[in-house]
N, C-alpha and C positions, 0 to 999 in steps of 0.2 A: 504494500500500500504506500503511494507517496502523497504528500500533501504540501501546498503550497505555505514556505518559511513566512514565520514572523519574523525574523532578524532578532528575536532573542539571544539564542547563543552563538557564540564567536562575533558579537556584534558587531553585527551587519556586514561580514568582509569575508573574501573570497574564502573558503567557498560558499559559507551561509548567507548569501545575501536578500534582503527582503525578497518575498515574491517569486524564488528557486524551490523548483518542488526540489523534497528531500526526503528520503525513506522513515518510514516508521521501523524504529531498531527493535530488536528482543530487548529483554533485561532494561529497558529504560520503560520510564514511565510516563505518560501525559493524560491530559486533560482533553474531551473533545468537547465542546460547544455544539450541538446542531444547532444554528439559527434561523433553518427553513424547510421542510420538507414536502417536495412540489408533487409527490404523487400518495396514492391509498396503501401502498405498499403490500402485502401479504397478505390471505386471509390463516393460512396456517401455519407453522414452521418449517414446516415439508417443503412446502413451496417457495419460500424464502430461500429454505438452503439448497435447493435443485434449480435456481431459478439461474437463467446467465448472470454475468457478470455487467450492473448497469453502475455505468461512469456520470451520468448527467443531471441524476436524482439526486443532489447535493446542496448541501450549503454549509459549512463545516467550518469553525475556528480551531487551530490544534493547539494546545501550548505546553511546549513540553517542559518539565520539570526539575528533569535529573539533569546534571551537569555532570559531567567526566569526573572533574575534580573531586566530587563528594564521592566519597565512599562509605558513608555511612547515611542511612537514609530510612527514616520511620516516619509511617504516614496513619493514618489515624482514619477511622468512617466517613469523616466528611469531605474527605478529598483535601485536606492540609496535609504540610510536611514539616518535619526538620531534617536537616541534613548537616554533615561538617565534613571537612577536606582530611579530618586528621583521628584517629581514633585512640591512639596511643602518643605517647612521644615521654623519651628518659633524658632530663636535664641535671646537668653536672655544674653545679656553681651557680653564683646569682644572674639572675633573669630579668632584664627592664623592657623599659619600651622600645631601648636601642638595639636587643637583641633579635635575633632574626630566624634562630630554630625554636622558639617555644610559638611559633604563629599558626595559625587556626582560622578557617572561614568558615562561619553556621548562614545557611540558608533557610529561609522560611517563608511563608504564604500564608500562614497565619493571623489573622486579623489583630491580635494582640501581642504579638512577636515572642519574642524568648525569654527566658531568663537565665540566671547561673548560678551557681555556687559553689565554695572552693569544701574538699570535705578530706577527712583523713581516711587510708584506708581501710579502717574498722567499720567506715559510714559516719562519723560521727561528724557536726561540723567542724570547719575549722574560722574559729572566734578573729576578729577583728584584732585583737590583742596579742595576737599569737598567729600571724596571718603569715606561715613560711611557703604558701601559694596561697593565689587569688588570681579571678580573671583582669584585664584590662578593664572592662566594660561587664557590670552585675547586667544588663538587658538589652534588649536591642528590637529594631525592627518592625515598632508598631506602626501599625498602616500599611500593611502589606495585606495583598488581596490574594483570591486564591487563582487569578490569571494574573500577578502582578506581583511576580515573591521578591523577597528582599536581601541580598549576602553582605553582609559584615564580615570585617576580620579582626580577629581580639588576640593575646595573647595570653599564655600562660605565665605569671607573675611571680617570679621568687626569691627567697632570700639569701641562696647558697649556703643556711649554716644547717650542719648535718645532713645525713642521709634518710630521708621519709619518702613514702609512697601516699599519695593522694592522688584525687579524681575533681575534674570541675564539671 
């Protein structure tokens, strides 16, 4: 099946450019929009699925979701998502905003966007007072629609003293 690009991803540049059909992949996930449907279509299933192949009975917006970079990716009943580029990462010494391997992008389409938290790994939180990780940014992303998602990039924050295992 191909359907004509939004210029979503790879924005808008060769080879995803506005308006270039583009295959619908396995393992990726999208959205369809029907916004018209110009004939009565099937009275049964049978018929539906034996029927030829009709190209002109359309109206369709696609918009697809997943992006390469995420790799991790939970979607929920209502056609929302999160996702993030990084699902792991082991950092050695202290970690600021100038550092460049504790970075992470969360995606979402979430109408009320994300939030965070930095926790120890027992689960327990990890206290403002005692914060030897924390994210960049506790949330992110509100106003994000469910054909209109939103990517942030934050980082994992740390202090460098001792060796701990924690989760954000």
């Amino acid at each position: 099946m191909d359907y004509t690009w939004d210029g979503i991803k790879g924005g808008g540049t060769s080879p995803y450019e506005k308006g270039k059909y583009m295959p619908i992949l396995r393992n990726h996930r999208y959205i369809f929009t029907i916004k018209e449907v110009k004939g009565p279509g099937f009275a049964t299933l049978n018929e539906a699925v034996t029927s030829p192949d009709n190209f002109t009975n359309h109206n369709i917006v696609v918009v697809p979701i997943v992006i390469d970079a995420f790799t991790d990716i939970t979607f929920n009943e209502s056609g929302h998502f999160l996702a993030v580029t990084r699902t792991a990462m082991t950092l050695q010494g202290k970690h600021d905003a100038t550092s460049t391997q504790n970075k992470f992008s969360v995606r979402t389409n979430y109408p009320s966007g994300w939030k965070v938290g930095a926790y120890n790994a027992d689960g327990t939180t990890i206290s403002v007072s005692n914060s030897w990780l924390k994210p960049s940014q506790n949330s992110g992303a509100a106003g994000a629609t469910l054909t209109n998602p939103v990517t942030e990039e934050l980082q994992a924050i740390t202090n460098g003293k001792g060796f701990k295992d924690g989760y954000l």
